[in-house]
N, C-alpha and C positions, 0 to 999 in steps of 0.2 A: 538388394538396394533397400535402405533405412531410413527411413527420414521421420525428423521432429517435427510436428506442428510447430508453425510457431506464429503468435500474435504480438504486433507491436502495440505498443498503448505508453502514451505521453505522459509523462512527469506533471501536466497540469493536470488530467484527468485522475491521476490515481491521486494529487493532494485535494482536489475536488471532491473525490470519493468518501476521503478518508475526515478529511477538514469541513468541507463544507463551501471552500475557499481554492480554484484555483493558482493563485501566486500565495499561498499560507508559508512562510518563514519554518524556518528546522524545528524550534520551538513549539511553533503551535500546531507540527506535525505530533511532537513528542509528546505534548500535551495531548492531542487526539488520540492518540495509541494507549495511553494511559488510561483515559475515559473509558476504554474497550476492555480496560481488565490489565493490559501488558506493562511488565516494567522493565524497558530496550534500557541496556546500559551506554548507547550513543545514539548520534541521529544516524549512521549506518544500520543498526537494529532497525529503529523505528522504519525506515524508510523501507525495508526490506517486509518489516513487518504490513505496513502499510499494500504493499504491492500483495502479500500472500491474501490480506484481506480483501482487495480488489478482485482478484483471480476467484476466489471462493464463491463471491456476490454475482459474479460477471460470466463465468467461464466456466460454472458446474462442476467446480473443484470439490471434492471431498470436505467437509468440514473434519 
């Protein structure tokens, strides 16, 4: 038997994390991820981007 950990974590916390701003727009995510060095060819990127960078800070992911 195999199992993933797994942790949920809300869409307001990780644009909180990442923004500064729980309700932050697609924009001022992609602007955030930008600030960070990254440049996401959509808010799909960003957003994904966003969450690795949550997990990292949060959850003793590997940098």
């Amino acid at each position: 038997d195999q199992t993933i950990p797994y942790q949920g974590v809300s869409v307001g916390t990780i644009k909180r994390h990442i923004s500064g701003k729980g309700n932050a727009s697609k924009e001022e995510i992609i602007t955030a991820i930008k600030a960070k060095g990254f440049n996401p060819v959509d808010d799909n990127e960003a957003d994904s981007l966003a969450l690795l960078l949550w997990a990292q800070d949060n959850m003793g992911a590997k940098q």
